[in-house]
C-alpha positions in Angstrom: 97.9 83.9 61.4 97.9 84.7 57.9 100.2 84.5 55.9 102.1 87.6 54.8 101.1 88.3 51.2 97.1 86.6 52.2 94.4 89.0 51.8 92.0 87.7 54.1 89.0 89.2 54.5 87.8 89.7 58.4 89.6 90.0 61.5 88.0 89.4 64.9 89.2 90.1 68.4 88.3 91.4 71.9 90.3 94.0 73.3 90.5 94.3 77.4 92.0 96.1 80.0 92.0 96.5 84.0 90.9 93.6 86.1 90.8 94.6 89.5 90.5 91.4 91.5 88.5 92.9 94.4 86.0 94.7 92.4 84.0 92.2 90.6 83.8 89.2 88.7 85.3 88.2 85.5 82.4 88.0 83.5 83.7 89.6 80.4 86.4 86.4 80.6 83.9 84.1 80.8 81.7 85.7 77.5 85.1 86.4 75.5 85.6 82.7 76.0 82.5 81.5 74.6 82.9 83.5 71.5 84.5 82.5 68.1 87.7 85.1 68.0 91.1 85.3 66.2 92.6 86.3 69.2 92.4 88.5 72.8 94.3 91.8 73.1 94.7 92.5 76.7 96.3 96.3 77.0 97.6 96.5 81.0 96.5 96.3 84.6 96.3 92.5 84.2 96.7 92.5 88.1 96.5 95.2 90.7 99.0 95.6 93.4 96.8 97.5 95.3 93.8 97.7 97.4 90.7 99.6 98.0 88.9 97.1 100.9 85.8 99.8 100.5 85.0 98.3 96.9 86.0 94.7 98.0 83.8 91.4 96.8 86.5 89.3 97.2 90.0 90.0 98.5 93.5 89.9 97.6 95.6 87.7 99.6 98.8 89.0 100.9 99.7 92.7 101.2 101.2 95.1 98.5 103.4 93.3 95.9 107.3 94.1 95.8 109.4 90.7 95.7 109.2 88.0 93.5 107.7 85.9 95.2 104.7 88.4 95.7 104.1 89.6 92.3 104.0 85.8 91.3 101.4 84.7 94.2 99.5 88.0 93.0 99.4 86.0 89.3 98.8 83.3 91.1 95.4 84.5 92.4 94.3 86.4 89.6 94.9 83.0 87.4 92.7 81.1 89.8 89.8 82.4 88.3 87.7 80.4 86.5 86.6 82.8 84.1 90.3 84.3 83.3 91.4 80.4 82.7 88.5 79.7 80.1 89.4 83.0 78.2 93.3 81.7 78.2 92.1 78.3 77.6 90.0 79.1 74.5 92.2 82.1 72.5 95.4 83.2 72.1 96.6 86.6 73.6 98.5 89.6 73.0 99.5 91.6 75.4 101.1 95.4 76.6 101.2 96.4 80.4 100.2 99.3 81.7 101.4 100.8 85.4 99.7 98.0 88.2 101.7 95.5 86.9 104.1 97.3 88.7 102.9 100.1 90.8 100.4 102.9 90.6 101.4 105.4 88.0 104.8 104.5 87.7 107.0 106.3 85.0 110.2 104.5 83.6 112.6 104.6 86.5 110.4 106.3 89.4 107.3 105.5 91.4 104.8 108.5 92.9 106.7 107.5 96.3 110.3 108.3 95.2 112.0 105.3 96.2 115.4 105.0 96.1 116.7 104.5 92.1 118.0 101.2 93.5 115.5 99.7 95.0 112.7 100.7 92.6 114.8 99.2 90.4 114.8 96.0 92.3 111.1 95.9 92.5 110.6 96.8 88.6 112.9 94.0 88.0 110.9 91.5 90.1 107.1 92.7 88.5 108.5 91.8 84.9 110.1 88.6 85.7 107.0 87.7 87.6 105.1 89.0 84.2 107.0 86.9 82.1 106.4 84.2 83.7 102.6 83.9 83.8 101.7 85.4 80.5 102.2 83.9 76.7 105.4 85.8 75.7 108.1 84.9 73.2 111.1 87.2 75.2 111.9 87.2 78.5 113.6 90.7 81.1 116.7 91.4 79.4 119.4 90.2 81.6 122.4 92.9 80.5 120.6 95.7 81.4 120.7 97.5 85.0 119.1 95.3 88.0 117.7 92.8 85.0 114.6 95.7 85.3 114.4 96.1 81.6 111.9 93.7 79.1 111.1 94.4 75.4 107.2 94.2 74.7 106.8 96.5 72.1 106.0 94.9 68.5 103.9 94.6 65.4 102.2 91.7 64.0 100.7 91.4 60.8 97.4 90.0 59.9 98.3 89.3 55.9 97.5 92.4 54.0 94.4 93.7 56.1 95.9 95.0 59.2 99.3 96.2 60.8 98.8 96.0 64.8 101.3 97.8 66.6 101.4 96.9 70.8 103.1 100.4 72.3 105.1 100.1 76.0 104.1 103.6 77.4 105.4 102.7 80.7 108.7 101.6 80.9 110.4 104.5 78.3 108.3 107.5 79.0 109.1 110.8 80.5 108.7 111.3 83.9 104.9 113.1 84.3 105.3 116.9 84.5 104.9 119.4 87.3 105.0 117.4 89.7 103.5 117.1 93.4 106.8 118.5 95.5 105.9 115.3 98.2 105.2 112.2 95.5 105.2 111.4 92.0 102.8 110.0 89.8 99.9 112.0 87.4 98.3 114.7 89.1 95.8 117.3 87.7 97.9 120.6 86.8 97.1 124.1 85.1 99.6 126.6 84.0 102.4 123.7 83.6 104.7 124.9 80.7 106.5 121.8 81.4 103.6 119.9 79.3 104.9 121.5 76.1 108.3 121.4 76.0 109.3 119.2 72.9 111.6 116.5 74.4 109.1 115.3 76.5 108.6 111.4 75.2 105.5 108.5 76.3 106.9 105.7 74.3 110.7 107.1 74.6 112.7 108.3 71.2 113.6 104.6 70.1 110.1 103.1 70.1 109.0 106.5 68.6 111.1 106.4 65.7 110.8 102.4 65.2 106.8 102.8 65.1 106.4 106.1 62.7 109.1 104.0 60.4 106.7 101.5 60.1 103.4 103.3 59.7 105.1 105.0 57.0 106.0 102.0 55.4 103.1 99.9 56.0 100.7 98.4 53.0 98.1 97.0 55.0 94.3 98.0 55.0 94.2 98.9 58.1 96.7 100.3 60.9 96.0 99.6 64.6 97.6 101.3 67.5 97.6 99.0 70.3 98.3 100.9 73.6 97.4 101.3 77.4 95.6 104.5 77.7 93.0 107.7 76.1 94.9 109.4 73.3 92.4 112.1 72.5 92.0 115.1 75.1 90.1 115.2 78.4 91.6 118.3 80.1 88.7 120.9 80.5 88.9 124.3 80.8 88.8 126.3 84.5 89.5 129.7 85.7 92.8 129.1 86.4 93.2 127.5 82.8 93.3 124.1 81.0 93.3 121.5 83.8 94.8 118.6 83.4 95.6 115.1 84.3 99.2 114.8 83.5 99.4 110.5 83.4 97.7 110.3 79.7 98.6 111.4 77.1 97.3 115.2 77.7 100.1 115.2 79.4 102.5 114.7 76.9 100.8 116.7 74.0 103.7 117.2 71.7 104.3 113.7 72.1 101.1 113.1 70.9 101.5 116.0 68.0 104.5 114.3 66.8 102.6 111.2 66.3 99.1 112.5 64.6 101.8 115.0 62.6 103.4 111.4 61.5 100.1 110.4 60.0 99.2 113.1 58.6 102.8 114.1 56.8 103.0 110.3 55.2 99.6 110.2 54.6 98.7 107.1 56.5 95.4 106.5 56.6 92.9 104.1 58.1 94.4 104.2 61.6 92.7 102.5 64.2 93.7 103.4 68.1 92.9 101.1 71.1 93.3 102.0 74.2 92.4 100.9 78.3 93.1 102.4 81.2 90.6 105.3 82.0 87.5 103.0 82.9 85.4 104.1 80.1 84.1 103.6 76.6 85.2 106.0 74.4 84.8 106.5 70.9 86.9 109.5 69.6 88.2 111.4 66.7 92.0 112.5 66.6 93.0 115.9 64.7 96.5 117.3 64.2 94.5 120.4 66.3 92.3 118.8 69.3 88.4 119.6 69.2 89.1 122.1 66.0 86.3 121.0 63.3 89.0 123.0 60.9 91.6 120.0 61.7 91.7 117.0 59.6 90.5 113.8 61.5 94.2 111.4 61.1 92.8 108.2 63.3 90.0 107.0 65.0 90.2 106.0 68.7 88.7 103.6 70.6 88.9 103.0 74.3 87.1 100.3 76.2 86.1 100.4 79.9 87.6 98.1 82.5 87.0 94.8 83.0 86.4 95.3 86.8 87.6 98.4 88.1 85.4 101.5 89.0 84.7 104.4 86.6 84.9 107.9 86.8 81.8 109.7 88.3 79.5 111.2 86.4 80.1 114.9 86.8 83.3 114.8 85.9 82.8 113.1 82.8 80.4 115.5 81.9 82.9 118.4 82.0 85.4 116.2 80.0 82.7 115.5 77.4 81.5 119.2 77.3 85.4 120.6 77.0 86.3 117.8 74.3 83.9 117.4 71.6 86.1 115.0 69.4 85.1 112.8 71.9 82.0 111.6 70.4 81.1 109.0 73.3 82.1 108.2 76.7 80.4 106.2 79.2 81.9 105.6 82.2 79.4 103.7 84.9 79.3 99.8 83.1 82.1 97.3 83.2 82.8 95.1 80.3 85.1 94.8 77.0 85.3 95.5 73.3 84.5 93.7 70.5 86.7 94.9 67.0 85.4 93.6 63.1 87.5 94.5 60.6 87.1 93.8 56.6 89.0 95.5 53.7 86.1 98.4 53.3 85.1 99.0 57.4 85.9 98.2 60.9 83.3 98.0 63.4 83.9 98.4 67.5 80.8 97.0 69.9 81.2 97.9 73.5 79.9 95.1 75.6 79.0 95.9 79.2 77.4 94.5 81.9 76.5 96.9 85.7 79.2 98.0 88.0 80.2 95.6 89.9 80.7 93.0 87.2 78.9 90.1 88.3 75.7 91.4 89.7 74.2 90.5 86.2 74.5 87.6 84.3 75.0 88.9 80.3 76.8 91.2 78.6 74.7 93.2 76.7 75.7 95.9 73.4 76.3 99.5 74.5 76.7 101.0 71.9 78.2 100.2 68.4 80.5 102.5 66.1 82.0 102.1 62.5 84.7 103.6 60.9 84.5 102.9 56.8 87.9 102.7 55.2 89.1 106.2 53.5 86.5 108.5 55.9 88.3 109.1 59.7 86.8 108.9 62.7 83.5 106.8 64.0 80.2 106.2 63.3 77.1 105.5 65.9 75.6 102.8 64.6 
């Protein structure tokens, strides 16, 4: 890296997320591997503890993760492909989880099954160790807190003066996701849920909160990147029963997400970048203090990239989304792939690189689409 007071002038990476064994192949690995980069960002779902034998090419072995010994034959597998080794082999990594690293939509202490506080616990404390081990991390689970279930990942990195890059935990501090379904937990699609609003309601938790908007306000650098696991801007639409939505993203913790673009906008801290994963699309969005309101002022640009594996959403329903949310300038949601990110004092430049659903039944990679965001103007630019 850098040094701290170097002004270099480019930064290249690949940013990834959600690698579902079964589904396809790992050709976005093998490309990533091939290509001159300063380093892979990797923002959750590294592995899947679950199954869907209907979308099966190839197939987990062993059932559903919940010792030790099961999360780390689960890394085991996953790092038995060839394509995921020559990606390691060739770059270094950084890295946030998301919720299958775990469990399915998981939310600090509680899974959508309501297990026992205990046990949970026990199986929390057995997917981190298990993450620890297989992936290039400096810290380790911290062994003072309850059940050894707690791990630091959150941090910033500096790349000399032209970027800040913030990795966000949104799993293991958040608020538990609101209104929710009476028999199980987990994100759900809600309307009329006044729990959505109320103010205490946290995704990174109060401590991360306060440690990241301390230093956005103080940073220097060009540029500011937001590395994190899922959408930021909205994709609740409307019905006639009201706004629907899905209460696992951020839409469902909009003050949350106020507080931060408020943050931006009060200290003036411009240039943001946002990546995100998670939602099995390309998305290139604006993000306003006020959501889809032209009369807003544009603080970030987002970014999302689509899964490395997993299955998107269908097309109707990311139609509606599109329709209700026009800050979301593109979403595409049926090709697999990755994300390429360029950045240079003046502009930073985001190329979506996809092959069909599943991965592997084509060769290449080739450029969906293309976007730049030039330094002092928010939000991105078709190309």
């Amino acid at each position: 890296m850098p040094e701290s007071g170097a002004q270099p002038q480019s930064l290249n990476f690949a940013f990834a997320s959600c690698q579902h064994y079964e589904q396809g192949a790992f050709s976005a690995h093998r490309e990533m591997a091939q290509r001159e980069l300063d380093f892979v960002l990797f923002l959750g779902d590294y592995i899947y503890e679950s199954t869907n034998p209907r979308l099966a090419i190839r197939i987990h072995t062993g059932g559903e993760p919940k010792t030790l010994d099961e999360y780390r034959q689960r890394y085991a597998l996953y790092k038995s492909d060839p394509h995921l080794q020559a990606a390691h082999a060739a770059h270094p990594w950084l890295l946030m989880w998301d919720d299958h690293e775990v469990v399915n939509d998981y939310a600090a202490d509680r899974d959508t099954r309501n297990t026992p506080l205990e046990l949970f616990m026990q199986r929390r404390a057995a997917a981190y160790q298990a993450y620890f081990e297989h992936q290039p991390l400096a810290l380790g689970p911290d062994p003072s807190s309850p059940w050894a279930a707690s791990m630091r990942l959150h941090d910033k990195l500096s790349w000399g003066r032209l970027a800040d890059i913030w990795t966000l935990d949104c799993r293991q501090y958040r608020s538990t996701q609101a209104c929710p379904d009476p028999n199980r937990g987990g994100g759900r699609v809600v309307t009329q849920c006044a729990e959505l609003d109320e103010p205490a309601r946290t995704l990174l938790g109060s401590a991360q909160e306060a440690w990241l908007y301390e230093g956005l306000r103080q940073s220097t650098a060009s540029w500011k990147v937001l590395a994190q696991a899922t959408q930021i801007s909205p994709t609740s639409v409307n019905t006639l029963l009201g706004r629907a939505t899905y209460t696992d993203a951020w839409d469902g913790y909009p003050q949350a997400r106020r507080r931060l673009l408020q943050t931006l906008a009060d200290g003036n801290v411009s240039d943001v970048l946002t990546l995100g994963g998670d939602v099995h699309m390309n998305v290139a969005a604006k993000l306003r203090l006020q959501p889809n309101d032209d009369n807003s002022p544009v603080v970030a640009s987002e970014f999302v990239a689509t899964s490395i594996t997993s299955r998107g959403l269908g097309e109707g329903v990311l139609n509606a989304a599109r329709s209700a949310n026009p800050d979301m300038v593109y979403a595409r949601s049926d090709e697999r792939g990755y994300a390429l990110i360029h950045i240079e004092p003046e502009s930073a430049l985001c190329e979506f690189r996809t092959t069909p659903f599943p991965a592997g039944t084509r060769a290449d990679l080739t450029v969906q689409a293309r976007f730049q965001v030039e330094r002092g103007r928010g939000g991105p630019v078709k190309l």
